[in-house]
C-alpha positions in Angstrom: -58.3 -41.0 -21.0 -60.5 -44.0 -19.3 -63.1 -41.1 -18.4 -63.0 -39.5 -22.1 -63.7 -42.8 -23.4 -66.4 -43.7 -21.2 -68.1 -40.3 -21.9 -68.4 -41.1 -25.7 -70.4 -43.2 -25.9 -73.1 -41.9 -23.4 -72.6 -38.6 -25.3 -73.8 -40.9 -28.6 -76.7 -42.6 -26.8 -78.0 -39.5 -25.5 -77.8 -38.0 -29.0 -79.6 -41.4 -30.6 -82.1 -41.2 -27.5 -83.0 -37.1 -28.5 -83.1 -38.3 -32.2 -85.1 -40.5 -31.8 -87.4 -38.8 -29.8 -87.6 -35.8 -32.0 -88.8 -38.2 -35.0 -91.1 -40.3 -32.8 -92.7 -36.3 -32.1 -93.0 -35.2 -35.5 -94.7 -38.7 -36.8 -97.0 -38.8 -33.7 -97.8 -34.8 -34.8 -97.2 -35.2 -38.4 -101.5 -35.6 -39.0 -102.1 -32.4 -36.8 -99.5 -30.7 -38.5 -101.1 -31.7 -41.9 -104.7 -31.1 -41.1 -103.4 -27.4 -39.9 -101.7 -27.0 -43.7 -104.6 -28.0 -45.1 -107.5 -26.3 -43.7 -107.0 -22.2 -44.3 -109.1 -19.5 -41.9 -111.4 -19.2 -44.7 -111.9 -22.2 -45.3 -113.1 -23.2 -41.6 -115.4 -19.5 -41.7 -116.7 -20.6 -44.8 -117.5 -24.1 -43.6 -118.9 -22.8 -40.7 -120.9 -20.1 -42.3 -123.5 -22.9 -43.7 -126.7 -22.8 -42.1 -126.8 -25.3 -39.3 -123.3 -25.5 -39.5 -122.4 -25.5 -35.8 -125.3 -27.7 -34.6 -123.0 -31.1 -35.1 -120.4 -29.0 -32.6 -123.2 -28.1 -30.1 -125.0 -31.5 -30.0 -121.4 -33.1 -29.6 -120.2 -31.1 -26.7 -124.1 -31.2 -25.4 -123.9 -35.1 -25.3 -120.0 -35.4 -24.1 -120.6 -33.0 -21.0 -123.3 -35.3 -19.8 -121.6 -38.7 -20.8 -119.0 -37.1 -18.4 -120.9 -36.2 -16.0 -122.5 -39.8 -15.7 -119.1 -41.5 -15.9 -117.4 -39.3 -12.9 -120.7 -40.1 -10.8 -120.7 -43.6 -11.5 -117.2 -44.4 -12.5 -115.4 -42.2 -9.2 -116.8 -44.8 -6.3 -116.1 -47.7 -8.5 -112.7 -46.8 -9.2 -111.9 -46.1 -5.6 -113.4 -49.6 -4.6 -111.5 -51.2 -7.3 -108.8 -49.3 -6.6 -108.5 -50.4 -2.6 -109.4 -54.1 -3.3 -112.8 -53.7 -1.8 -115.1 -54.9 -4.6 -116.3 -58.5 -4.0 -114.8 -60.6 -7.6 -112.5 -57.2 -8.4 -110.5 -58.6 -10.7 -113.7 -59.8 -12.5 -114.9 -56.0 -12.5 -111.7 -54.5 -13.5 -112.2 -57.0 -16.5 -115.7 -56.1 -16.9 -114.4 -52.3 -17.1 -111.5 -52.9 -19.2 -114.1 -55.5 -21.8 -115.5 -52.1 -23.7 -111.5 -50.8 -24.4 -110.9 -54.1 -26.1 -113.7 -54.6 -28.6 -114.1 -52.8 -31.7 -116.8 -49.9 -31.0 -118.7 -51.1 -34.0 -119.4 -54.3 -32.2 -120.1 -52.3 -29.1 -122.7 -50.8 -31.5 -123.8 -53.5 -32.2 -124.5 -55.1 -28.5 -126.2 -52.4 -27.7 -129.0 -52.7 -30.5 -129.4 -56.0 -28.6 -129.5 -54.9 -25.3 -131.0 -51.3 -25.2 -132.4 -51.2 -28.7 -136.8 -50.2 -29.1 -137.2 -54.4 -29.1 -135.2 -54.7 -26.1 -137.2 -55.2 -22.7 -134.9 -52.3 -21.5 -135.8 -50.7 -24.5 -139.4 -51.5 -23.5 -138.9 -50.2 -20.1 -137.1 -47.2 -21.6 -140.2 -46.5 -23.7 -142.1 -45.7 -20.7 -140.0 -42.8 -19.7 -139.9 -41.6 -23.4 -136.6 -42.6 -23.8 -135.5 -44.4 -26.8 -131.8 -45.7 -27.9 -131.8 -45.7 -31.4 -131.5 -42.8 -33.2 -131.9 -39.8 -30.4 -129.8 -38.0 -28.4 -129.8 -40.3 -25.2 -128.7 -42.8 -28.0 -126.0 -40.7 -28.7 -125.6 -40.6 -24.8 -125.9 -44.1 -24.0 -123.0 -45.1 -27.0 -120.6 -42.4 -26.0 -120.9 -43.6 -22.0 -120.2 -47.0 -23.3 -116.8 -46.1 -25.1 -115.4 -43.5 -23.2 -116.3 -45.0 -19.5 -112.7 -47.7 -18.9 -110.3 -45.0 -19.6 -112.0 -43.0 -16.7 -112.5 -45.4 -14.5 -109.1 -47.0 -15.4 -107.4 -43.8 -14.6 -109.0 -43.2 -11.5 -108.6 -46.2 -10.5 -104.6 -46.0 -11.1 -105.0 -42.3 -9.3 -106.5 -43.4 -6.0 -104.1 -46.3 -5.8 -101.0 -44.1 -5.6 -102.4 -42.6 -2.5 -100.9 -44.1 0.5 -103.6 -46.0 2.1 -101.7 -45.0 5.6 -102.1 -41.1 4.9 -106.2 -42.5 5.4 -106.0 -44.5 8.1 -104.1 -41.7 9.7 -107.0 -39.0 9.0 -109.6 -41.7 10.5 -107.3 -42.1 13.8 -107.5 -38.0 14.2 -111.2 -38.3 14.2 -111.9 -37.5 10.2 -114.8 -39.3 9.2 -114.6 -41.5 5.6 -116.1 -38.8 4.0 -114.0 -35.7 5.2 -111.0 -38.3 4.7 -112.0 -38.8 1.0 -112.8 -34.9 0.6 -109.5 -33.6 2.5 -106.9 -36.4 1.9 -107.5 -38.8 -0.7 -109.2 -36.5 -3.3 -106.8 -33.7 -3.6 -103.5 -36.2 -3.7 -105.1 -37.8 -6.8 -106.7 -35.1 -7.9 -104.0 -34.2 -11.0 -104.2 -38.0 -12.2 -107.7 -37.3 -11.8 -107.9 -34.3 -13.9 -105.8 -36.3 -16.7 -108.1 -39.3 -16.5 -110.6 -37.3 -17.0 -109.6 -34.8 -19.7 -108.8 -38.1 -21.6 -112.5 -39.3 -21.2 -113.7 -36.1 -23.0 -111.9 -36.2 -25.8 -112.8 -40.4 -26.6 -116.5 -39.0 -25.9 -115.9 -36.0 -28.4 -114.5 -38.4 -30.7 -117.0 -41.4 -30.4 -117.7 -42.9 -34.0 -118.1 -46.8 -33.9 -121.4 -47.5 -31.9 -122.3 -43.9 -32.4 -122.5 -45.0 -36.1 -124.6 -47.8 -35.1 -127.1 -47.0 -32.7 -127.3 -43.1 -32.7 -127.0 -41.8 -36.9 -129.4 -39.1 -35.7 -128.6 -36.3 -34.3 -125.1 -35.9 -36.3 -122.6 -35.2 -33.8 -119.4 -34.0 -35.0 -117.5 -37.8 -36.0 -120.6 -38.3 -37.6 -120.9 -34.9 -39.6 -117.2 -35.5 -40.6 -118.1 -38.7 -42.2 -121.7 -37.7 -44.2 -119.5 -34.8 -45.1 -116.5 -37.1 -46.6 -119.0 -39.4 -48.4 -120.9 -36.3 -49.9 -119.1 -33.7 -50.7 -115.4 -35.2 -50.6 -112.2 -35.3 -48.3 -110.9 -31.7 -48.2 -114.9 -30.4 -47.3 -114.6 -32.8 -44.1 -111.3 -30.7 -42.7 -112.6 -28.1 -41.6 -115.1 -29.9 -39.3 -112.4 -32.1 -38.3 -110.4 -29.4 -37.4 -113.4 -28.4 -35.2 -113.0 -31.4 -33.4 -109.5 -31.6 -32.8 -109.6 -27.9 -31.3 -112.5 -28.8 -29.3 -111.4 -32.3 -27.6 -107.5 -31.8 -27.5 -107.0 -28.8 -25.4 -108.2 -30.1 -22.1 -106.3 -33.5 -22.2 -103.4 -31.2 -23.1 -104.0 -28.5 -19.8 -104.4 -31.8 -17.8 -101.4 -33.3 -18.8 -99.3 -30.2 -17.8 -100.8 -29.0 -14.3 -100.8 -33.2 -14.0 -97.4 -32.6 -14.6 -96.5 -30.0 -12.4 -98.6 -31.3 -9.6 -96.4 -34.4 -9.9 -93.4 -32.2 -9.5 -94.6 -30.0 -6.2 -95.6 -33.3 -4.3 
């Protein structure tokens, strides 16, 4: 009898635990789900169909490949600095990292008219190479880096610290050098949070709007096409580039988060 009535109630908190779940999953979902309702296959053809319809999409996933490439080259040795406490004032940098995730991207907009911006003396010296940050595509560039960079180099950071410092100091005493150690030890065992740090940089740089807004209105990107579209022509002609964009960033965050997942599991 003592075990029948101790099982009841676990029996009810695991049902109150999966209920609750299940509605946390369908709120979380519940604008996907509506977004999929409202936007019909010919709807997204016919949208798509317009002339010059797809250059928003290209110059998007142009800009967000490169902002990704610049962010794993710069962000990867930071994070593994910051990650092993080897960064002179680290908690300073980590703050300095973790600054651009806590202000509003419009403001980040904003700072960077001031810093980078054509009457700038980096703007100045950016001249010189023919580059300018206002309106252009290494505006574009420039803002998405600067919102989508602390949740790579956040995530990379937490990735190479679960790696057993002792599994490198191991590789060095069998004659590995740092580099072969990095490449054949500490790489692949963070490699899935890696992959999940990364895959959630893309889709913040897909879906960079705030400083985009500010600094980089020219070329529309697909945020930005969403909006001139809503302002326009109305709410349900913005859909179907907003579906766009939600088929474009979300898969890869979601592959991530499964082999992430499954990696997890095998190690």
């Amino acid at each position: 009898m003592t075990t029948l009535a101790g099982l009841r109630p676990a029996r009810s908190g695991t049902a109150l635990a999966v209920l609750a779940a299940l509605l946390v999953w369908v709120v979380l979902l519940g604008p996907t789900i509506t977004l999929l309702a409202h936007v019909s296959p010919g709807q997204l053809v016919a949208a798509l169909g317009e002339p010059g319809a797809l250059d928003p999409l290209v110059t998007s996933v142009e800009a967000s490949a490169l902002a990704l490439l610049v962010i794993v080259v710069g962000g990867t040795p930071l994070a593994y600095l910051l990650a092993r406490r080897r960064m002179p004032l680290n908690r300073v940098v980590e703050g300095a990292v973790l600054l651009p995730l806590l202000m509003p991207p419009l403001v980040i907009g904003l700072l960077l008219v001031f810093m980078v911006g054509p009457a700038t003396p980096i703007g100045a010296a950016l001249s010189h190479l023919h580059l300018t940050a206002a309106d252009t595509f290494f505006a574009l560039l420039v803002a998405e880096v600067y919102e989508a960079v602390p949740y790579y180099v956040l995530g990379a950071e937490a990735a190479f610290a679960a790696v057993d410092p002792q599994l490198e100091s191991a590789a060095s005493l069998l004659g590995d050098s740092r580099w072969r150690t990095l490449r054949r030890v500490t790489l692949p065992l963070a490699a899935p949070q890696l992959a999940s740090a990364l895959a959630v940089t893309w889709a913040r740089a897909m879906g960079a709007f705030g400083a985009v807004l500010i600094i980089a209105y020219h070329p529309f990107g697909l945020p930005l096409q969403i909006w001139t579209t809503l302002q326009e022509t109305g709410l349900s002609s913005a859909l179907p580039f907003a579906l766009v964009l939600v088929l474009v960033a979300l898969p890869l965050p979601l592959l991530a988060y499964f082999w992430s997942a499954r990696a997890g599991r095998r190690l």
